[in-house]
C-alpha positions in Angstrom: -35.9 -13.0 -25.4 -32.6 -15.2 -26.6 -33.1 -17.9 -29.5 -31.5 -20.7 -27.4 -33.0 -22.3 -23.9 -30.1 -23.1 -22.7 -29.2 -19.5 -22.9 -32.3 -17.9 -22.0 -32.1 -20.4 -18.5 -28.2 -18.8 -18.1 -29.4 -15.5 -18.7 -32.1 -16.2 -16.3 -29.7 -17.6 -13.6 -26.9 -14.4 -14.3 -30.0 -12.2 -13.0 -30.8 -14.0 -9.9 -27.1 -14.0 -9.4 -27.0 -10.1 -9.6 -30.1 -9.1 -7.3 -29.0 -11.6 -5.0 -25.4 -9.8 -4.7 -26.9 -6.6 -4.8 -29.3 -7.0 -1.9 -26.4 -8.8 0.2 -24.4 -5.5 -0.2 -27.6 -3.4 0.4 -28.1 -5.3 3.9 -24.4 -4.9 4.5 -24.1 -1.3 3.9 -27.5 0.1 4.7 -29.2 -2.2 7.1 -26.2 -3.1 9.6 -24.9 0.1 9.0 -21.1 -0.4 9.9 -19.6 2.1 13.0 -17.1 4.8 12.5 -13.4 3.5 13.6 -12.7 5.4 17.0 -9.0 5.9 18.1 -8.0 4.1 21.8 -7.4 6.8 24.4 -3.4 6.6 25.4 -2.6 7.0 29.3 0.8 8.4 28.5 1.5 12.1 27.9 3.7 13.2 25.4 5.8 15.4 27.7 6.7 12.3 30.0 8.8 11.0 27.3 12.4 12.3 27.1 14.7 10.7 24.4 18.7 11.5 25.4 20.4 11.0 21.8 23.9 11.8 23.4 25.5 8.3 23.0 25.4 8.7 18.9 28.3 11.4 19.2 30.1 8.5 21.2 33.2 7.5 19.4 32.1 4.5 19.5 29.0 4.4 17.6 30.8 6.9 14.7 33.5 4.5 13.8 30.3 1.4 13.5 28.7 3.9 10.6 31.4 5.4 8.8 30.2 7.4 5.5 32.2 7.1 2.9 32.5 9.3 0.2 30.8 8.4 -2.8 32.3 9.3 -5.9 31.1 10.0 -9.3 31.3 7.7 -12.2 33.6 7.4 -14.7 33.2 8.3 -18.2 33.3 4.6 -19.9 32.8 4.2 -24.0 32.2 6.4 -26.7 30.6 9.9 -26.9 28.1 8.4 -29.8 27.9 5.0 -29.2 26.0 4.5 -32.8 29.0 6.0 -34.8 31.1 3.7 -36.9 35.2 3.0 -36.1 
């Protein structure tokens, strides 16, 4: 098959080293055949949760987040920045 031993006995342990991987994924994937993921039930209903978002008009909380107009850039250099002086 290959000129050289020592290549022929690496070639010989490359192929080992494949049908050896392959049958480890075969068992895992076909023979233990992995379960579906299921989602936990939850006890608590949607409707039993009530969220009051009142205390963000506070005056309070406006003045910690104030937004601040953001202006554009300025125009800065030349039109054509290749031209000559």
């Amino acid at each position: 098959m290959l000129e050289n031993p020592e290549q022929d006995k690496i070639f010989k342990y490359l192929v080992i080293g494949v049908i050896i991987l392959s049958l480890i994924v075969f068992f895992k994937e076909i023979i233990l055949e992995p379960q579906a993921l299921s989602i936990p039930e939850i006890s608590i209903g949607l409707s039993e949760i009530e969220i009051d978002l009142e205390f963000l008009r506070s005056s309070e909380i406006e003045q910690l987040l104030p937004f601040e107009k953001i202006s554009l850039p300025e125009e800065i250099g030349r039109q054509n920045p290749f031209e000559s002086y």
